[in-house]
C-alpha positions as CSV (number, residue, x, y, z in Angstrom):
1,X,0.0,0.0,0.0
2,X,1.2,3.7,-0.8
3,X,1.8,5.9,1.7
4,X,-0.4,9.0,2.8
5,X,1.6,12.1,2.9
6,X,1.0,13.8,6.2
7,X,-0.4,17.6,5.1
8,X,1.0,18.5,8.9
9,X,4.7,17.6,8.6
10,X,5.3,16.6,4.9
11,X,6.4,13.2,6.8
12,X,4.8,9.1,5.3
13,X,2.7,8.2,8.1
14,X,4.6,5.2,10.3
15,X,2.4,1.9,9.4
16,X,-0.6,1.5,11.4
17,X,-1.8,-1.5,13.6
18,X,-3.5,-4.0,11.9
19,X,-6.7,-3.6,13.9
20,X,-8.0,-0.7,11.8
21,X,-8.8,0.1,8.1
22,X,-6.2,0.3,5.7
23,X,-5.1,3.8,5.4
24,X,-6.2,6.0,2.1
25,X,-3.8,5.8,-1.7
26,X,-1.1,8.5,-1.1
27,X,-2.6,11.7,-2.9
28,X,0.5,13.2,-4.5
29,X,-0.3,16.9,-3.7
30,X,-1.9,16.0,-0.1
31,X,0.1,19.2,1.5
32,X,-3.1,20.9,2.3
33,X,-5.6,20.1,5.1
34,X,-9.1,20.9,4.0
35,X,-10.5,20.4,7.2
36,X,-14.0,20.6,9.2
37,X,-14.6,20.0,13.4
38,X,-17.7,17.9,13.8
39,X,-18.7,19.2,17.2
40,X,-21.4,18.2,19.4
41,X,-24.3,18.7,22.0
42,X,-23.6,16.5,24.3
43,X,-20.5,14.9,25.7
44,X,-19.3,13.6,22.5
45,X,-22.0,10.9,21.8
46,X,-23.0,11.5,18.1
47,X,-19.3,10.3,16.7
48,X,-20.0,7.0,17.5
49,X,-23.3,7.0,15.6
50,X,-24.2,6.4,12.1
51,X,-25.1,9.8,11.7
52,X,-21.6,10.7,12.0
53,X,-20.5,8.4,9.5
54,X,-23.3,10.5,7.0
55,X,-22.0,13.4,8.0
56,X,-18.5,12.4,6.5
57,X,-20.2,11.6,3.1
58,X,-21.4,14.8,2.7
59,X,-18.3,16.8,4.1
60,X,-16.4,14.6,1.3
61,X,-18.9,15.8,-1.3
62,X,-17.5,19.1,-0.8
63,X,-14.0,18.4,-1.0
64,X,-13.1,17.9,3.2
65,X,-9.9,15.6,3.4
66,X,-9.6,16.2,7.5
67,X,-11.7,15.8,10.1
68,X,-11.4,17.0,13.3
69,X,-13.3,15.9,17.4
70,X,-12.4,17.4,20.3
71,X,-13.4,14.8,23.3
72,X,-13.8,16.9,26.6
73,X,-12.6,16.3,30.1
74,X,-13.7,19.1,32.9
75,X,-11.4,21.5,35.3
76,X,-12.4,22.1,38.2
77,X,-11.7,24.9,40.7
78,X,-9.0,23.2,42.5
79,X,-6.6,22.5,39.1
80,X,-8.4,19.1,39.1
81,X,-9.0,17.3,35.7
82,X,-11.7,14.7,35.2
83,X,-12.9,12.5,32.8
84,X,-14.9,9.3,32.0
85,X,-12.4,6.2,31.8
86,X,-11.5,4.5,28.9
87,X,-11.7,0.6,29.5
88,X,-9.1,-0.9,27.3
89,X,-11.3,-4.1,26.7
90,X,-14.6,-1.8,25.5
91,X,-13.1,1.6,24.2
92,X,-15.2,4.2,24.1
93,X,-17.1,3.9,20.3
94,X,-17.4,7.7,20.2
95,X,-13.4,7.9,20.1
96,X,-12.8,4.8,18.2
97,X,-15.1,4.5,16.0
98,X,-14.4,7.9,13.7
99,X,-11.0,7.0,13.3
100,X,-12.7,3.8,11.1
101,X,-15.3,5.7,9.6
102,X,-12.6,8.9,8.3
103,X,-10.3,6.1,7.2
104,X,-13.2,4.3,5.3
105,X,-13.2,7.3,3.4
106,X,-10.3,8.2,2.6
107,X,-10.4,11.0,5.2
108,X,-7.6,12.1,7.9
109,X,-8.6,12.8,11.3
110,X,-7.3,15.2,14.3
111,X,-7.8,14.5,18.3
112,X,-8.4,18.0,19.4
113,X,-9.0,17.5,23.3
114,X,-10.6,20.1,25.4
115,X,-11.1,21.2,28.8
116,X,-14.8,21.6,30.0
117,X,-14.2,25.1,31.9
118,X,-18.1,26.0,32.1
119,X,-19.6,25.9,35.8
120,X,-15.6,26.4,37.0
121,X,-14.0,30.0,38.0
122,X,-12.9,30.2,34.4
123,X,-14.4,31.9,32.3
124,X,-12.8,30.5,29.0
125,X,-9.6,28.6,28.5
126,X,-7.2,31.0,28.6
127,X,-8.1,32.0,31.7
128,X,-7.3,29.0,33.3
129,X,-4.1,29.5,35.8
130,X,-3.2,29.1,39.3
131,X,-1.6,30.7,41.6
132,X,-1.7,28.1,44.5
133,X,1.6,25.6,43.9
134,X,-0.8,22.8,45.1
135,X,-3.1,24.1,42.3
136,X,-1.5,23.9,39.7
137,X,0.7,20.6,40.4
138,X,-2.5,19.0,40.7
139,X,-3.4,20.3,37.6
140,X,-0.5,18.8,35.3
141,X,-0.7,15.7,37.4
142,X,-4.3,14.8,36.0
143,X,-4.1,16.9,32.6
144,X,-1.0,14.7,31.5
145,X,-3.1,11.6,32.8
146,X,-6.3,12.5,30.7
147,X,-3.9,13.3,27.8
148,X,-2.3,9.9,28.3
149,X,-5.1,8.0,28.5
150,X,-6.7,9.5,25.1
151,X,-3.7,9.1,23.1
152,X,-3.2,5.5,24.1
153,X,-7.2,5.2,23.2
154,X,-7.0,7.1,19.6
155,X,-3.3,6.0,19.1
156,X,-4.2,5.3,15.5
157,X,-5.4,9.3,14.9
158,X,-3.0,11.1,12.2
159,X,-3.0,14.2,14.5
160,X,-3.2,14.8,17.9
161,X,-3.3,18.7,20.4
162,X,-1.4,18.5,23.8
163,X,-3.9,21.4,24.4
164,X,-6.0,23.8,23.4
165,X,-5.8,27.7,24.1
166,X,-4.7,27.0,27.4
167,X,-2.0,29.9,27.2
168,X,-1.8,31.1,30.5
169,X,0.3,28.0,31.5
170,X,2.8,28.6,28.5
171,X,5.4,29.6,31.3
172,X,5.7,25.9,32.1
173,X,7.5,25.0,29.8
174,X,9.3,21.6,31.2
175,X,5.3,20.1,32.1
176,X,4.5,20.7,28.4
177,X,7.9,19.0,27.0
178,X,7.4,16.4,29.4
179,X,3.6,15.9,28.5
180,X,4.6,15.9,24.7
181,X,7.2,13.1,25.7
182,X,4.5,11.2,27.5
183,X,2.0,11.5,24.9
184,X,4.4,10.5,21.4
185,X,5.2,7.5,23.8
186,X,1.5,6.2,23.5
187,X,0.2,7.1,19.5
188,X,2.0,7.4,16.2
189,X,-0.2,10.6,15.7
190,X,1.4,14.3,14.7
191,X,1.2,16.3,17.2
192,X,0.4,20.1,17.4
193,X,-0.6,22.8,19.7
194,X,-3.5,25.0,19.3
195,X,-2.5,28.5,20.4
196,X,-5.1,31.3,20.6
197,X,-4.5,33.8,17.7
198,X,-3.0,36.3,20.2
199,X,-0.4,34.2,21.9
200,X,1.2,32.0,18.9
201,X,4.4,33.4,19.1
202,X,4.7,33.0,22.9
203,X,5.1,29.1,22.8
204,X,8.5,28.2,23.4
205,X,8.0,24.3,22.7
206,X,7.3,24.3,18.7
207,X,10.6,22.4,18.2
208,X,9.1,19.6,20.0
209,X,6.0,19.3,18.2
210,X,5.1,18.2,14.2
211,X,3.2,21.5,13.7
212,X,2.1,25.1,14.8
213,X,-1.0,25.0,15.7
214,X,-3.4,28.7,15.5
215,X,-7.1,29.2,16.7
216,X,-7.5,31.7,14.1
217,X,-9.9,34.0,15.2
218,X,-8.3,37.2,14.4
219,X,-9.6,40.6,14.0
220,X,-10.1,42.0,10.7
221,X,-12.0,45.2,10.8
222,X,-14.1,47.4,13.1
223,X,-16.6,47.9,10.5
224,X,-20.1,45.9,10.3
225,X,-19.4,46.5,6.8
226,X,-15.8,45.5,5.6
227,X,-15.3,45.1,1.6
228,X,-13.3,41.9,0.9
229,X,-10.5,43.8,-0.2
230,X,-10.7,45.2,3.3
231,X,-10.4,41.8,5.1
232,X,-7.9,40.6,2.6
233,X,-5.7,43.7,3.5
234,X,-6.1,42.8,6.7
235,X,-5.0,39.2,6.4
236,X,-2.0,40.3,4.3
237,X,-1.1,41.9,6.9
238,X,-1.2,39.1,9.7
239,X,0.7,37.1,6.6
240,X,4.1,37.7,7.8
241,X,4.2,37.0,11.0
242,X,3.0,33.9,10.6
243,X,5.5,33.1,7.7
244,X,7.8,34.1,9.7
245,X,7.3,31.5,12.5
246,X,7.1,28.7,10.3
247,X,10.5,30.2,8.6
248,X,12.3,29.8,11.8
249,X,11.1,26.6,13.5
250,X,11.1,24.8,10.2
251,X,7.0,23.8,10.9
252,X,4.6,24.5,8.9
253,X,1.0,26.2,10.6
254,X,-2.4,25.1,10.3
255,X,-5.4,27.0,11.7
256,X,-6.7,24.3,14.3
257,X,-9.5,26.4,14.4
258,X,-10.7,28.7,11.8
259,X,-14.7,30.2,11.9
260,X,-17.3,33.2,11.5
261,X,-20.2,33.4,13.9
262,X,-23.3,34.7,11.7
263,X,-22.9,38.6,13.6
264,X,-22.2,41.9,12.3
265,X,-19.6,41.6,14.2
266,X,-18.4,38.5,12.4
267,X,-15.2,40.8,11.1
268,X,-14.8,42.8,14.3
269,X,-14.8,40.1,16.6
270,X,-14.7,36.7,15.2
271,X,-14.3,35.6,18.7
272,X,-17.8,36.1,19.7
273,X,-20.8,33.6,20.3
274,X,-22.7,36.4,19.5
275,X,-25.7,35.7,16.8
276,X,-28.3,38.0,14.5
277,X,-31.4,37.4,14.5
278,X,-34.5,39.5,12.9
279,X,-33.1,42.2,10.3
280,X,-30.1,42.0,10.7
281,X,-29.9,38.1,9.8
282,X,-29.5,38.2,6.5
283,X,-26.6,41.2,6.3
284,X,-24.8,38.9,8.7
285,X,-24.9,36.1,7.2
286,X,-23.2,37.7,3.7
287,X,-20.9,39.0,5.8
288,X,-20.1,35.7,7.7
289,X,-19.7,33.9,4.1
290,X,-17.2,36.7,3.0
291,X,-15.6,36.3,5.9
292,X,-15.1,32.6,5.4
293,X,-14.5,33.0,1.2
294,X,-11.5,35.3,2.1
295,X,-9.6,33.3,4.5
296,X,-10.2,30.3,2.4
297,X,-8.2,32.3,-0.5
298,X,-5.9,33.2,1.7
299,X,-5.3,30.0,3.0
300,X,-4.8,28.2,-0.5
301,X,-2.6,31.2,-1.4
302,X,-0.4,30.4,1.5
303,X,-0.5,26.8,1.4
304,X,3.7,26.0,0.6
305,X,3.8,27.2,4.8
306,X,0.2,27.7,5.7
307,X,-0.4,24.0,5.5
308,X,-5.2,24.7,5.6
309,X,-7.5,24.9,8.2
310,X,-10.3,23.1,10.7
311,X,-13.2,24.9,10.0
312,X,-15.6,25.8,13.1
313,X,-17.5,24.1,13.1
314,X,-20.5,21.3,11.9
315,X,-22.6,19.1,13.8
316,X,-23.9,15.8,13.3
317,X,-27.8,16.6,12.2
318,X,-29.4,19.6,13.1
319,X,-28.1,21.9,15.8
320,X,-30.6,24.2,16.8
321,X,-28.8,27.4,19.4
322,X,-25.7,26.5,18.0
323,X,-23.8,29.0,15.8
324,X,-20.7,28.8,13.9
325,X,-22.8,27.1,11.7
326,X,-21.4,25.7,8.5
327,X,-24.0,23.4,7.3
328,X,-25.9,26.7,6.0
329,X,-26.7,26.9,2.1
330,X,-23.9,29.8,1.6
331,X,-21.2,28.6,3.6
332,X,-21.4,24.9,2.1
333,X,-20.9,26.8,-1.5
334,X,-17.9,28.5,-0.3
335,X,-16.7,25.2,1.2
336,X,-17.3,23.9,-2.4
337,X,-15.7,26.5,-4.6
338,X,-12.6,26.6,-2.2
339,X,-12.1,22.8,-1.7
340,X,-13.8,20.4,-4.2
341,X,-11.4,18.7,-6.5
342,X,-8.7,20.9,-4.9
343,X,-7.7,18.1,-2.5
């Protein structure tokens, strides 16, 4: 059998156990992640469901070659982490079972794990830190144990975060390179970090990982109204830093997360759960498309560095209350016009 090219590292994928399908025909130009997160609304259920697996055929049809899930575990107050166990006689399907159904299909897939911070003191992820010692030991005591744990279960993933925007706790830089140690001990996966758009050049462990890893939610404009030649100035201009980085730790960047929320403020603050409704729903939604349609260019434009993107995000059936929504009429057409037959 050929071998896939990795889009992450330009690296053949180490054979795989023979417990799972045969990996995809290597795709000569595969150094480009077309990629979409299938989130969820509950703890992570609907990837183990037949659902999922249609949800795949129809992300195929528009020319998706990644996948991504992001299992959860919860902090607590204290620095504690906690999670459901994984019983290695009965894995959890929900973890196990999209790695078959992406590899069925031709389709690569990335672990994105994430930390549960809702009901805690945090108010998002990178907000969590500690000032207590006791704190924060306990922290990297159970957060390397949950990451363990999941790699070992989705060992045959092609891509794998050690975290998640969690860049408060960059500082500790021996608990990441020893958590990154732990974790390539237990799956063959790439591994990346997902940094939050403002703190990307702060990590001082990229050498140790396959790929940089951005949550992409920059600002473009402060108008409700940006022209695309607006927004594209505005990525042009956020270009070569990000060149840059990849220049000098010889990695190349993917946006681990890349999305529009269907807001005039889509441009302003891409950030923001915020959502139109009434009148202003249908100016938002054109804006959120544009939006998408220029970083999409961008991204292709880029691609000999900027390696693609994992688009935020789809759900398996319908979602209502969500937003972010990409399984909307205009967004799947910019999906298609960027991506299909462009793999």
């Amino acid at each position: 059998m050929l071998r896939l090219v990795l889009a992450f590292a330009c690296l053949a994928v180490a054979p795989r156990t023979p417990d799972v399908a045969p990996r995809a025909p290597e795709i000569e130009d595969a150094l480009v992640v077309h990629g979409v997160t299938i989130s969820c609304q509950t703890n992570g259920r609907e990837w183990g469901t037949d659902a999922f697996a249609a949800e795949l055929d129809r992300l195929c049809a528009l020319g998706v070659n990644w996948v991504a899930i992001h299992p959860y575990a919860r902090i607590e107050n204290d620095g504690s982490v906690r999670w459901r166990g994984y019983p290695s006689e009965t894995p959890p399907q929900h973890l196990v079972r999209p790695i078959r159904e992406a590899r069925a299909r031709g389709l690569s897939i990335l672990i994105m794990p994430h930390l549960a911070y809702w009901g805690s003191r945090f108010r998002s992820r990178n907000e969590i830190d500690f000032a207590v010692p006791e704190e924060r030991a306990r922290f990297w005591s159970t957060y390397r144990a949950w990451l363990g744990a999941l790699a070992e279960v989705v060992r045959d993933a092609d891509a794998f975060s050690i975290g998640n925007e969690t860049d408060r706790l960059l500082g500790d830089e021996g608990e990441w390179r020893g958590l990154i140690a732990d974790v390539r001990a237990r799956t063959r996966a790439k591994l990346v970090y997902a940094a939050n758009w403002s703190d990307y050049e702060r990590v001082p462990f990229w050498d140790a990982l396959d790929a940089i890893g951005v949550q992409a939610y920059f600002p473009l404009a402060a108008s409700a109204e940006p022209s695309d030649a607006e927004l594209e100035q505005a990525w042009n201009a956020l270009v070569p830093k990000l060149r840059g980085l990849s220049q000098r730790t010889g990695k190349p960047v993917v946006f681990t997360e890349l999305g529009y929320p269907c807001s005039l403020g889509a441009a302003r603050e891409p950030w923001s759960y915020a959502e139109a409704r009434g009148s202003e729903r249908e100016a938002a939604a054109s804006l959120q498309a544009r939006c998408l349609a220029v970083a999409l260019r961008v991204v292709e434009r880029e691609r000999s560095w900027l390696r693609g993107a994992f688009l935020w995000k789809w759900f398996v059936g319908p979602a209502p209350g969500e937003n972010f929504l990409l399984n909307e009429p205009n967004l799947r057409a910019e999906l298609e016009r960027a991506w299909r037959g462009r793999r």
